[in-house]
C-alpha positions, 0 to 999 in steps of 0.5 A: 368488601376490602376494596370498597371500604378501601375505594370510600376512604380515598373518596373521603380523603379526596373530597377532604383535600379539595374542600381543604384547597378550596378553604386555603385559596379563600384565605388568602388576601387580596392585593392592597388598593393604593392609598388616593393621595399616592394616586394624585402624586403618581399622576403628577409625576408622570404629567411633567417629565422632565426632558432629557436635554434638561437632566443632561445640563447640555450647553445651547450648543450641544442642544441644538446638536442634539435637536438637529440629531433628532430632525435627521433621524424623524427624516431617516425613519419617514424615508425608509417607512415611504420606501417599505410602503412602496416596496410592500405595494410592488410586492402586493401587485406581484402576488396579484399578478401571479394569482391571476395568472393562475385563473381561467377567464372566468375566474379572473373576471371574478376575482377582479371584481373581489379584489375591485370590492376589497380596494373600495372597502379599504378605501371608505375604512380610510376615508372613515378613519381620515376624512380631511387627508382623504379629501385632500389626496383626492384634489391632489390627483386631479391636478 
């Protein structure tokens, strides 16, 4: 009789601490909307930033150095992304090439036609996503 008196208090007392949490977290405030007009002056702050050559007061020298820095390191970057690109194709055709290696014939005639069907599949994602450039490197292979 001792225990079940002493198994219904702490059922009471943990149906009183869930009830109480549940009470507390409805309390609670939510986060306070921004007034309109904050809004409008956020967005207008961030439509105009102010460049960098302005906030420096560069002299028309030091800003035709700081552009030609720019030029070079677009240049730099677009170079080494072609030579990743290339690198990471090499890299492609050498896992293809040892993948193939593996398989008997059968398999491999199989596993040319996944890989045939998974290069058209990318290419019509890419004709999707750019029809213009696509049609473009299409002229540019034939001739």
């Amino acid at each position: 009789m001792k225990m079940y008196k002493s198994i219904k208090s702490r059922s009471v007392l943990l149906f009183i601490l869930l009830f109480a949490a549940a009470a507390q977290a409805q309390t609670e405030t939510a986060p306070l909307k921004k007034n309109r007009a904050e809004g409008s002056e956020m967005k207008a702050k961030k439509q105009k930033p102010v460049p960098v050559e302005d906030e420096l007061n560069l002299t028309q020298k030091q800003r035709e150095q700081f552009k030609k820095a720019d030029e070079d390191y677009k240049i730099k970057s677009k170079a080494t992304k072609d030579a990743k690109k290339q690198d990471m194709s090499q890299l492609r055709e050498e896992r293809k090439r040892a993948q193939r290696a593996v398989l008997n014939a059968d398999q491999a005639a199989k596993y040319d036609e996944i890989t045939a069907r998974k290069e058209a599949k990318k290419a019509q994602k890419q004709y999707n996503k750019h029809p213009k450039k696509a049609t473009k490197v299409k002229r540019e292979q034939r001739g």
